[in-house]
Structures are given as structure tokens and as C-alpha cells.
N, C-alpha and C positions, 0 to 999 in steps of 0.2 A: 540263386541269382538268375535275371533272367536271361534270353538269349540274346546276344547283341547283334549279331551279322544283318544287313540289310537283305533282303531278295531282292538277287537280279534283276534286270532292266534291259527288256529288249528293247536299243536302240540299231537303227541300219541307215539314218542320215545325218550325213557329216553336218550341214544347215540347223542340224538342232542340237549342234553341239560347240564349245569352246575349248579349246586345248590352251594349256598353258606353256607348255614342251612344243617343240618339235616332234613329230615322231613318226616312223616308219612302221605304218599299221597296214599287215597282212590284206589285201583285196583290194587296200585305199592308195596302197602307196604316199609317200612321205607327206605329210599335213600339219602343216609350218604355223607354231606359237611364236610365243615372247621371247622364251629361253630356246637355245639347242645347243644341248649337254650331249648329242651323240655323240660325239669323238670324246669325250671326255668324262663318261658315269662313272667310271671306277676312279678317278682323281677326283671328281665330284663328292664320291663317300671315302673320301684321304686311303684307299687301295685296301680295301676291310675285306674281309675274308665271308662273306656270307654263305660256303657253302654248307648244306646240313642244318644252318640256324633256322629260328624261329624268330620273324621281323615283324617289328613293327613301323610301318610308315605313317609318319605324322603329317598330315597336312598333303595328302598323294596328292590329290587336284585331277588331273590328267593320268595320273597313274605311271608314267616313266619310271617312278626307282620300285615302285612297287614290280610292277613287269620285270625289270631288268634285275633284279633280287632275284625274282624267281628264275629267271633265265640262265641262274649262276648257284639255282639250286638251293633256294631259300624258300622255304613254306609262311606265305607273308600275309599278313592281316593290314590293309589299307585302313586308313582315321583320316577323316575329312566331315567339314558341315556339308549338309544338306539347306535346302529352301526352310527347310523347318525350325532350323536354326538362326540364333543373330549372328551377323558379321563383328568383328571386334573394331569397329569403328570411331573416328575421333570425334566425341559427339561438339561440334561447332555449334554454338546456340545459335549464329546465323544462319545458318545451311537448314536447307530444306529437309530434315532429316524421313520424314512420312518418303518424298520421294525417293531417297538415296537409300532405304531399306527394299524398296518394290523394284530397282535397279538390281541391288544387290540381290534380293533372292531369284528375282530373274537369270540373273547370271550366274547362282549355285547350281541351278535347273540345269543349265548348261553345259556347266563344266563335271557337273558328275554326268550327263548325259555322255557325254566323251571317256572318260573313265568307263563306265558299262559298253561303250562300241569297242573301245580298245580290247576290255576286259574278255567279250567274248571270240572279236575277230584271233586275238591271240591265242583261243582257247587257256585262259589262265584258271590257277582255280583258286585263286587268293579271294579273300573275305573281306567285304567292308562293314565298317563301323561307322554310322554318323552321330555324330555328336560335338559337342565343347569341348576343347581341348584342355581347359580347366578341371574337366571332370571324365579322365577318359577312362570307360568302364569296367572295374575289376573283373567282371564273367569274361573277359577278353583270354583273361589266364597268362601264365608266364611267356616272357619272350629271353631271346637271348640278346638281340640289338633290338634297339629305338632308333629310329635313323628323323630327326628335324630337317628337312630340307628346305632352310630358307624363309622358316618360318615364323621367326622367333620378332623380327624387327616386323612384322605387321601386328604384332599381340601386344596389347597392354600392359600384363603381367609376363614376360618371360618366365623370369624363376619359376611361377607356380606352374606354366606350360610342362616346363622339365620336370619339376617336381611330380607330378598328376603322370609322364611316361614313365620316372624311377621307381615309380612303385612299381614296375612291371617287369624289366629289364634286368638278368640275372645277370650277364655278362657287360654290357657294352654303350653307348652311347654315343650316337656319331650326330654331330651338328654340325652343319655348312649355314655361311650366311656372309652378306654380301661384305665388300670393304670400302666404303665410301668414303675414305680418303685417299690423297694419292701417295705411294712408297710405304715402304713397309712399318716404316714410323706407328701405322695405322696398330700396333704390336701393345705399344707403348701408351696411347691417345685412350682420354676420356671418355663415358658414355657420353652422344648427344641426341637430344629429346628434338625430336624431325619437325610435328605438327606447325601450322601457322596460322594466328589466325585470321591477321591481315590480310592474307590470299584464299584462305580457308584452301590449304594446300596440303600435303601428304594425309588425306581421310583416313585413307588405309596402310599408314606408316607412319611407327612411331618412334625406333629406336634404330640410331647407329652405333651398337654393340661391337666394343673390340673384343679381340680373344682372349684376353688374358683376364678380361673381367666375364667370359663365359666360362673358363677355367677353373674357377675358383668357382662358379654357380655349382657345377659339375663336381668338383672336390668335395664341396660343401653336402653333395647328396648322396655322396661315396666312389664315387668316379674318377679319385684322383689321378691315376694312371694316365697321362694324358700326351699324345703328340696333337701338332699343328701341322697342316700341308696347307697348301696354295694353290691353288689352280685358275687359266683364263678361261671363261665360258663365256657365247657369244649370245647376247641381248640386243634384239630387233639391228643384227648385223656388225653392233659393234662391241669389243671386247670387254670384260669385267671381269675383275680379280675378284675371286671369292675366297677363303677360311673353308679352312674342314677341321674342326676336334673331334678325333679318336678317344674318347676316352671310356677305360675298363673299371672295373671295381676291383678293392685292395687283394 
């Protein structure tokens, strides 16, 4: 097999980078995203034990849970696209798609630039991987958690997302993602399919996935062991209820 680990990337300006998180980086001090999960990372991954494991982060972006795994003593392999990669996007025959891919790989540029500043201001020594989450690559080798954060409702295919980390994943499976409706009902509620194309609206969001139909994804790939937590995380200031699934293999 061959080696998958990207080589580092010396980045040292904040300007040529994108964060997705919040996050309190060593020399920068605090460099404010979309989400900030500080007060909240360990309710974010439903309170999972990562010391000792081998993690896998699905989808790091910014690199927050990758960091903050290892910070709690988890030796972690980041997965994220690169510029080189396609975005799993909604392709709208109206929509200018030539521009909104030169958008998007600009903006991979980006946000993995930030993930490399984080990575060495923190002195981390976690590994990335870029590639498709559909095909994430066996030379990776065994993990004990696969951690989704959040990333399951911007992908087309969920299931084969989960599927492509279960081949990997000896022990565990931790999935958070967002709860777009309001009260807990959300438990109980249907998949619903987000895109529009009237407005040519959610590009990059497709699914509002309840938990009890990622439960049963999860079961289905041997994972049925499973709890649900809840948690508020705050998005551009204001609150969001998110889903965490824990789940183990039998």
C-alpha cells in the first residue's frame, strides 16, 4: 500500500487561512470561526474516552477535535479534502458550477492552510490524510474511534461516508451532527432532503439526518452498541442543538 500522510505545510499567516472552529492557537491567541465548541468538546464527542486510542478524524477542517484528541492523549490521523479534490456538492444545472468549484478549491487552500498553522503552533504530531471520504484509504491501518464531526448532512452519500471509516474502526464510532428541528421530537422525525432549486440554495447541504435513522446506519455496519447525548454549541453567536452517537461494536 502506498503512504498516505500528506507533508506538512509551513504556514505562519493567519490571512491565508480559514478556520472553521473557534480556536485558541498558541502565539495567535483566540481566532474566531463559524462554530465554537470550546466550552463544550468533550459533550461535542457525547464524553468518549479517547485516552490511549488511535483516532480517526473525519472531515478535521480546522483541526479542533483532532488537537483536542490529542490533548487527551489520542495519537490521531486527521481526513479532510485537499484543493485537489472535488467538494461533494449539489450540482444545480443552473448554477455556475466551473465558478463554484474554483470558489471551493480556493477555499480547501484555505482551510487546510489553518489546520497546518494550528498543527504546528500546537506542536501536534497528528497525520493527515487527504482524500474522499468515500474512499478513505486502507494504508491508514487500524483505529480504535472514527470521530464524524458534523459531516455526514453536507455528503450525498452518508451511509457509504460511515461505511469507507468502518472498515477501519475496531472499537467505536462517534457521530455529532446538527438537529434542524426544533424539541426533541427531532428523535422521532424523518429524513429531509435540504437542496433547492428554486433558490439554488443549501450547495453544500444535503441531509437533515435524525438519530435514530444514523443508529440503525451504525448497527447495520456493526456498531450497534449505541447512546445519544445532546449538546448547545454556539454558531456565529447563536445556540444549536447538536446529536452525538457513541456507538461500539458487539
Amino acid at each position: 500500500m502506498s503512504y498516505p500522510y500528506a507533508e506538512p505545510r509551513i504556514v505562519d499567516r493567519l490571512d491565508d487561512c480559514h478556520f472553521y472552529h473557534t480556536i485558541d492557537i498558541p502565539g495567535f491567541g483566540a481566532v474566531e470561526g463559524e462554530w465554537d465548541l470550546r466550552k463544550g468538546l468533550d459533550a461535542y464527542l457525547g464524553g468518549c474516552d479517547l485516552r490511549g486510542k488511535r483516532v480517526l478524524d473525519v472531515g478535521a477542517a480546522s483541526g479542533i477535535l483532532s488537537f483536542h484528541a490529542e490533548s487527551k492523549g489520542a495519537e490521531v490521523v486527521s481526513f479532510d479534502l485537499s484543493e485537489d479534490y472535488d467538494w461533494d456538492l449539489v450540482p444545480f444545472a443552473a448554477a455556475d458550477a466551473a465558478m463554484l468549484d474554483a470558489l471551493r478549491r480556493a477555499h480547501l487552500r484555505k482551510l487546510n492552510n489553518g489546520y497546518w498553522l494550528c498543527h504546528r503552533a500546537f506542536g501536534s504530531q497528528a497525520r493527515m490524510v487527504h482524500g474522499v471520504v468515500y474512499d478513505i484509504p486502507q494504508a491508514i491501518g487500524p483505529v480504535d474511534v472514527a470521530i464524524y464531526g458534523s459531516i455526514l448532512l453536507h455528503l450525498r452519500d452518508p451511509f457509504r461516508a460511515l461505511q469507507s471509516g468502518a472498515r477501519l474502526a475496531r472499537e467505536a464510532i462517534v457521530v455529532t451532527d446538527l438537529v434542524p428541528w426544533k424539541g426533541f421530537g427531532a428523535l422521532l422525525r424523518a429524513p429531509r432532503f435540504l437542496p433547492d432549486h428554486r433558490r439554488l440554495a443549501n450547495a453544500d447541504t444535503w441531509w437533515a439526518l435524525p438519530p435514530r435513522l444514523v443508529r440503525e446506519w451504525l448497527a447495520i455496519l456493526g456498531f450497534p452498541n449505541a447512546t445519544v447525548t445532546w449538546s448547545r454549541q454556539s454558531y456565529r453567536g447563536r445556540g444549536k442543538w447538536l446529536y452525538t452517537i457513541a456507538a461500539r461494536r458487539a
